[in-house]
GULUM-695507 format. One record per residue (C-alpha): residue number from 1; residue in three letters; x, y, z. Coordinates in steps of 0.25 Angstrom, whole numbers. Layout:
  resi  resn     c1     c2     c3
   NUM   ALA      X      Y      Z
...
//
This chain:
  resi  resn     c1     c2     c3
     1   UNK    -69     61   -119
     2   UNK    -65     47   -124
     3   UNK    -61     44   -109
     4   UNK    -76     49   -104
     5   UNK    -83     41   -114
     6   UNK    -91     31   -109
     7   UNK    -85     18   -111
     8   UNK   -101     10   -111
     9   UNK   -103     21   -122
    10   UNK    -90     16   -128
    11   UNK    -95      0   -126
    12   UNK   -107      3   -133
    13   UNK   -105     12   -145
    14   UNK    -93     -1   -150
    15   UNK   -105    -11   -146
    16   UNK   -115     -4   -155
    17   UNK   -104     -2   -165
    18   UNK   -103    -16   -164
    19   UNK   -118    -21   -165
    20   UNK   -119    -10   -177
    21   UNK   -108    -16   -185
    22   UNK   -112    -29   -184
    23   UNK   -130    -26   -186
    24   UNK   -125    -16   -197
    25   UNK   -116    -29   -203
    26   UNK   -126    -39   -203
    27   UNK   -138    -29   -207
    28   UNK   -130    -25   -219
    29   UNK   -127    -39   -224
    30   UNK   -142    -42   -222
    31   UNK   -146    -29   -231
    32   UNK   -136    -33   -241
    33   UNK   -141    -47   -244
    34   UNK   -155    -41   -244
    35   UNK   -152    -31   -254
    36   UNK   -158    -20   -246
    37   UNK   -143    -13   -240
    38   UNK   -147      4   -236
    39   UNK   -136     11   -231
    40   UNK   -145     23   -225
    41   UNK   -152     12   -215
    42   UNK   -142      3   -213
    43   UNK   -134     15   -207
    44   UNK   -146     21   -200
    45   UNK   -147      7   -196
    46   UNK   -135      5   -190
    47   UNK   -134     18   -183
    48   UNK   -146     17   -175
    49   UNK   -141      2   -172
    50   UNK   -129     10   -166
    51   UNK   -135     20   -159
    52   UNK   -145      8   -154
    53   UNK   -134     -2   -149
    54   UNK   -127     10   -142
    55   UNK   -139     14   -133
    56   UNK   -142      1   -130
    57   UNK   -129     -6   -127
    58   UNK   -125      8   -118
    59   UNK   -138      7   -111
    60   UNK   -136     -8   -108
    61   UNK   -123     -6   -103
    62   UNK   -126      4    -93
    63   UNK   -139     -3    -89
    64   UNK   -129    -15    -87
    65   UNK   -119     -8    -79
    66   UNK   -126      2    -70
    67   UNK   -137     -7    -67
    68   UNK   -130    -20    -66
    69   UNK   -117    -17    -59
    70   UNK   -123     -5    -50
    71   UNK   -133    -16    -43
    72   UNK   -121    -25    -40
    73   UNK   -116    -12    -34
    74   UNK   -128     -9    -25
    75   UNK   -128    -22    -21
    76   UNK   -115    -25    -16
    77   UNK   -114    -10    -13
    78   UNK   -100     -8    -17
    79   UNK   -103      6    -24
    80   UNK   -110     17    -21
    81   UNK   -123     19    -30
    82   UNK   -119     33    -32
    83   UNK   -105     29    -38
    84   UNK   -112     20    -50
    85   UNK   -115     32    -60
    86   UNK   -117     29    -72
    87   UNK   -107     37    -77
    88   UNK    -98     29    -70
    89   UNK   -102     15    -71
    90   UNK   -113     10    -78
    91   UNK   -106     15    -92
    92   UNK    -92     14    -88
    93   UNK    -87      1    -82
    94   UNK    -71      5    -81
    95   UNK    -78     15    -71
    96   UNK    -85      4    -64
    97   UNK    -72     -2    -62
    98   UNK    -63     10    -55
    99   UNK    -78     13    -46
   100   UNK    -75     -1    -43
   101   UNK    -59     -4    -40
   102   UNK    -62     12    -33
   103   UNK    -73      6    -25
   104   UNK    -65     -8    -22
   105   UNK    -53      0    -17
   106   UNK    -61     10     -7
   107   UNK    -67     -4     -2
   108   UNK    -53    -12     -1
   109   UNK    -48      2      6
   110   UNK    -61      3     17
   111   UNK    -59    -11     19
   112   UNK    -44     -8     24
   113   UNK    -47      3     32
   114   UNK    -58     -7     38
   115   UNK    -47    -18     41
   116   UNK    -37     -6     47
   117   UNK    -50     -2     57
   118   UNK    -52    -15     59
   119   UNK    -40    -16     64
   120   UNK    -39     -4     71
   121   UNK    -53     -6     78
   122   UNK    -48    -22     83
   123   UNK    -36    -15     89
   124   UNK    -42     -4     96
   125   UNK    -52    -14    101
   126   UNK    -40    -22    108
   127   UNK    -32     -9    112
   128   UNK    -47     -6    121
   129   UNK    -48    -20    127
   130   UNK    -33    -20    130
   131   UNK    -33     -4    137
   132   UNK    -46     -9    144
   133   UNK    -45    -22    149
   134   UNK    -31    -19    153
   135   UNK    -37    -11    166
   136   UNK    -49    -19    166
   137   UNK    -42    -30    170
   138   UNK    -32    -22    179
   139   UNK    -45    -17    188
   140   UNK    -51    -31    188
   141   UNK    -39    -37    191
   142   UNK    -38    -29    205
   143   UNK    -53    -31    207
   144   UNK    -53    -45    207
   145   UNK    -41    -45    215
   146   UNK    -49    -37    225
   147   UNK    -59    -46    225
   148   UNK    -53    -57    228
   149   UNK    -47    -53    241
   150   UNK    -38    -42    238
   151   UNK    -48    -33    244
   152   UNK    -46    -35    258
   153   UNK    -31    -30    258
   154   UNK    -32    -16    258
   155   UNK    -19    -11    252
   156   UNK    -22    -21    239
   157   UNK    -35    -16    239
   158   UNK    -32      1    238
   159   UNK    -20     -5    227
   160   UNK    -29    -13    218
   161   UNK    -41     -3    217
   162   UNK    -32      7    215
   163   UNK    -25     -2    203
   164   UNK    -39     -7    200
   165   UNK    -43     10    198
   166   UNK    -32     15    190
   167   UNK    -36      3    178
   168   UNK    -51     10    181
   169   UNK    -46     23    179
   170   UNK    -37     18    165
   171   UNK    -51     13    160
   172   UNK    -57     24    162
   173   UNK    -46     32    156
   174   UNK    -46     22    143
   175   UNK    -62     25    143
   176   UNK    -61     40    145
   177   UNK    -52     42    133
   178   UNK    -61     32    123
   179   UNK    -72     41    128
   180   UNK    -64     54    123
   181   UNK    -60     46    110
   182   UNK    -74     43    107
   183   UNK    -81     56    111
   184   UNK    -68     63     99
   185   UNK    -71     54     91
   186   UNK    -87     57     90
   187   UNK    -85     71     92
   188   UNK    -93     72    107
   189   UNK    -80     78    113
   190   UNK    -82     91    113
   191   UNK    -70    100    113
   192   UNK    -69    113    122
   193   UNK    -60    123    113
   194   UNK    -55    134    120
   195   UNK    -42    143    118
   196   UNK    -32    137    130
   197   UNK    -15    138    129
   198   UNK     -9    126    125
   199   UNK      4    129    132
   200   UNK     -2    128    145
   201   UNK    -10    116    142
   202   UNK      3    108    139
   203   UNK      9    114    151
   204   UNK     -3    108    159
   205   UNK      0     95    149
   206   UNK     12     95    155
   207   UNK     10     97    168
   208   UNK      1     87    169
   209   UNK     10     76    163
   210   UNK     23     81    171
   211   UNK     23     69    180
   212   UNK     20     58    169
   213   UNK     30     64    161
   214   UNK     42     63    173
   215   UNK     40     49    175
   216   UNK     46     48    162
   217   UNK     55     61    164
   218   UNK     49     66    151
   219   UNK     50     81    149
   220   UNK     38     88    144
   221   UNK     40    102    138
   222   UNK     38    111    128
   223   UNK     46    114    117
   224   UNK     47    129    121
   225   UNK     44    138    131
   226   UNK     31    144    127
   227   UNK     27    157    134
   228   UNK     16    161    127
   229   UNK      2    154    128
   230   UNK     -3    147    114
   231   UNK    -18    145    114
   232   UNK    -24    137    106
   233   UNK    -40    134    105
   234   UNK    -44    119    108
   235   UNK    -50    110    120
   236   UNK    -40    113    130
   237   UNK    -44     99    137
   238   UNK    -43     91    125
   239   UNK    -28     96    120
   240   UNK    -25     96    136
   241   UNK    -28     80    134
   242   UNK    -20     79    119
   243   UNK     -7     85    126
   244   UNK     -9     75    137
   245   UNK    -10     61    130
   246   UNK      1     67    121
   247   UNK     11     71    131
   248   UNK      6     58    140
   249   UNK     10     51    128
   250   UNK     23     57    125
   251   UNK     27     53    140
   252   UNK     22     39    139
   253   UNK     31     36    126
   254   UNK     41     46    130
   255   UNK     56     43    134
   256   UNK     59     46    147
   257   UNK     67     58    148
   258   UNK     60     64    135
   259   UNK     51     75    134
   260   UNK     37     77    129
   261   UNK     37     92    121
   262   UNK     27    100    116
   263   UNK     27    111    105
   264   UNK     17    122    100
   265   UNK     19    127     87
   266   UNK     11    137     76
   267   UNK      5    127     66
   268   UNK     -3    137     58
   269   UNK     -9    150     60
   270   UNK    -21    144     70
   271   UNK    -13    132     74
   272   UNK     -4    126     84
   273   UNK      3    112     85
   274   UNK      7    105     98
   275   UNK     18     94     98
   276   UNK     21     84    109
   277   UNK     34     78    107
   278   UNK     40     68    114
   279   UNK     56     60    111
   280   UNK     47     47    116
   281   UNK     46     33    110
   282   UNK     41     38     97
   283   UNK     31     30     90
   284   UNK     33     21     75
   285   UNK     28     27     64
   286   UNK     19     17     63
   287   UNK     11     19     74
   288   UNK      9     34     73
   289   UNK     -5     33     62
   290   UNK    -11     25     74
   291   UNK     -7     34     87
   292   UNK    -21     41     88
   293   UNK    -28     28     88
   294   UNK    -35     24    101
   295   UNK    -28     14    109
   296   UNK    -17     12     98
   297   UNK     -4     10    105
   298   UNK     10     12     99
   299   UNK     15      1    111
   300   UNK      8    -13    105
   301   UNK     13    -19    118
   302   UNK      3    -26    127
   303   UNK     10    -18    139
   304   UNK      8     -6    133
   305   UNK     19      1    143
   306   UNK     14     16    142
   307   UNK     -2     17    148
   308   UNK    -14     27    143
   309   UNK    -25     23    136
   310   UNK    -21     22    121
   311   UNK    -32     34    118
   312   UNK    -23     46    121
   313   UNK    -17     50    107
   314   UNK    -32     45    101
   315   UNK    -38     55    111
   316   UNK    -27     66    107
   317   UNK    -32     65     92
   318   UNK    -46     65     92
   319   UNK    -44     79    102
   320   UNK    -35     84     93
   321   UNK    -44     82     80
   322   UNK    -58     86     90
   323   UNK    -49    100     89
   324   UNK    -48     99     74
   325   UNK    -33     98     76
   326   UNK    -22     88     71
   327   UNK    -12     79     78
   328   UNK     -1     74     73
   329   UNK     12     65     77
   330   UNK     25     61     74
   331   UNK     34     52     80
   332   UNK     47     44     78
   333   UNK     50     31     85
   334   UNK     62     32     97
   335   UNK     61     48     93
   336   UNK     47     54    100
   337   UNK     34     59     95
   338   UNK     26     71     91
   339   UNK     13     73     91
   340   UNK      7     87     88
   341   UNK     -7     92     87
   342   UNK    -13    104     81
   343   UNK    -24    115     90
   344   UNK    -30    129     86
   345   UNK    -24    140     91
   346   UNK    -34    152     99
   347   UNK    -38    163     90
   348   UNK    -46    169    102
   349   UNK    -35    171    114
   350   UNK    -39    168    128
   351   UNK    -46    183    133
   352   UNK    -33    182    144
   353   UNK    -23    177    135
   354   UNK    -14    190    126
   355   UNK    -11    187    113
   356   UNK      3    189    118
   357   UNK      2    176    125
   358   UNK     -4    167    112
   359   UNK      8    159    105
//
């Protein structure tokens, strides 16, 4: 109970002891010079004095801090009006003081946060000029030289509008994939869920990429020989894309001669998880808290030796979290990378699939 007690309460009951003492002291010399000293009212006396002083000086010192320190408050609106009970503030000041240092650290930590964006935000703005501007430049380059003259030699005609066409159709793929990002971000993509076989949709994965993959002489395979089907419920489109930019990526940084793998495992009872290994570069720890940011590139270089966008691991977590799923990676630098996501499985089976061909 001592620890609950007001400490304004505290402030005024020693004050009014105080004023008591000191009126009683005075007022009982006076009485005893003028020969007229009664204990009775002297007592009464002092007692209403007490309860007097208490009233007052407690109702003062709330007035003073409520009303005084909670308009400087709501001026400079560094609190809330709401957080200014008077419980809190107006008879406590050591509780003034943690609502304070509390409010002064949430401020210096927003403020730290706002420098990192700031950051962040000044960055990304370069990465877009750099990823733009480098086609840009390529197409105007060929115009111009077209322009100039170069027109009128057939063969370095069809040679520079084809180059001229292929930085066209990088910034269209640069736009394309903002475009996805945003319409994620704002939740106007919507996804198509249906029950599909994730086996065959690496298969066709794979198929796709064989060629990439060869310049490189980079196996991809699973870890096993999967016979059966395993359906899982999702937008086959949108995973079909997440397995690309994964196992795209896996080539790009891969060694040549490596192999891209991918496993499908029980996670829970309605949960499988996919896992695209490569024995590639491998990336520093450092880098990983920022892989899934747009444009953010593990190589600083200005080269920048490997091509794509910069949006492809973004675009793979937003799909991933559009499904309500999680993605995760690990990776060691020189060893290789993983990087695995989680999807539903089917509780309905496709009316042509058996139960006997469900992983």
């Amino acid at each position: 109970m001592a620890n609950k007690f007001k400490r304004s309460y505290k402030f005024a009951i020693k004050t009014s002891i105080y004023i008591t003492i000191f009126v009683g002291f005075l007022l009982a010399v006076f009485l005893y010079y003028m020969d007229t000293f009664l204990w009775v009212p002297f007592l009464i006396f002092l007692f209403l004095l007490y309860i007097f002083s208490f009233f007052i000086i407690q109702q003062r010192v709330e007035y003073f801090i409520y009303r005084r320190i909670k308009k400087i408050y709501d001026n400079v609106s560094l609190l809330d009006s709401t957080t200014l009970r008077p419980s809190q503030v107006t008879t406590d000041m050591a509780t003034l003081t943690r609502e304070v240092e509390k409010f002064a650290e949430n401020k210096k930590l927003e403020i730290e946060a706002l420098k990192i964006r700031e950051g962040y935000r000044k960055e990304f703005m370069g990465n877009v000029s750099h990823e733009l501007k480098t086609p840009l430049f390529t197409v105007q380059g060929y115009i111009l030289t077209l322009l100039d003259g170069a027109m009128k030699d057939k063969a370095v005609r069809k040679k520079y509008l084809t180059r001229a066409s292929k930085g066209v159709e990088r910034l269209i793929y640069i736009v394309k994939d903002l475009d996805m990002i945003s319409k994620l971000e704002v939740g106007d993509l919507h996804l198509q869920l249906e029950d599909f076989n994730i086996v065959e949709l690496i298969q066709n994965t794979f198929d796709l990429l064989e060629m990439k993959a060869a310049k490189k002489n980079i196996t991809l395979t699973f870890d096993t020989d999967y016979q059966k089907a395993i359906y899982v419920y999702g937008d086959r489109e949108r995973i079909q894309q997440v397995l690309t930019n994964l196992v795209v990526n896996s080539i790009k940084y891969g060694k040549k001669d490596g192999t891209t793998e991918i496993t499908i495992e029980n996670l829970i009872k309605n949960k499988v998880i996919v896992r695209v290994t490569d024995n590639g570069e491998g990336i520093a720890k450092e880098n990983i808290p920022r892989l899934f940011e747009r444009f953010y590139r593990v190589d600083k270089s200005g080269s920048r030796k490997e091509g794509g966008s910069g949006l492809g691991l973004a675009i793979v977590k937003h799909i991933i979290e559009a499904h309500e799923e999680k993605i995760y990676v690990e990776s060691v630098f020189g060893v290789g990378s993983e990087f695995s996501f989680t999807l539903e499985k089917s509780e309905e089976l496709p009316e042509t699939v058996s139960e006997a061909d469900i992983f």
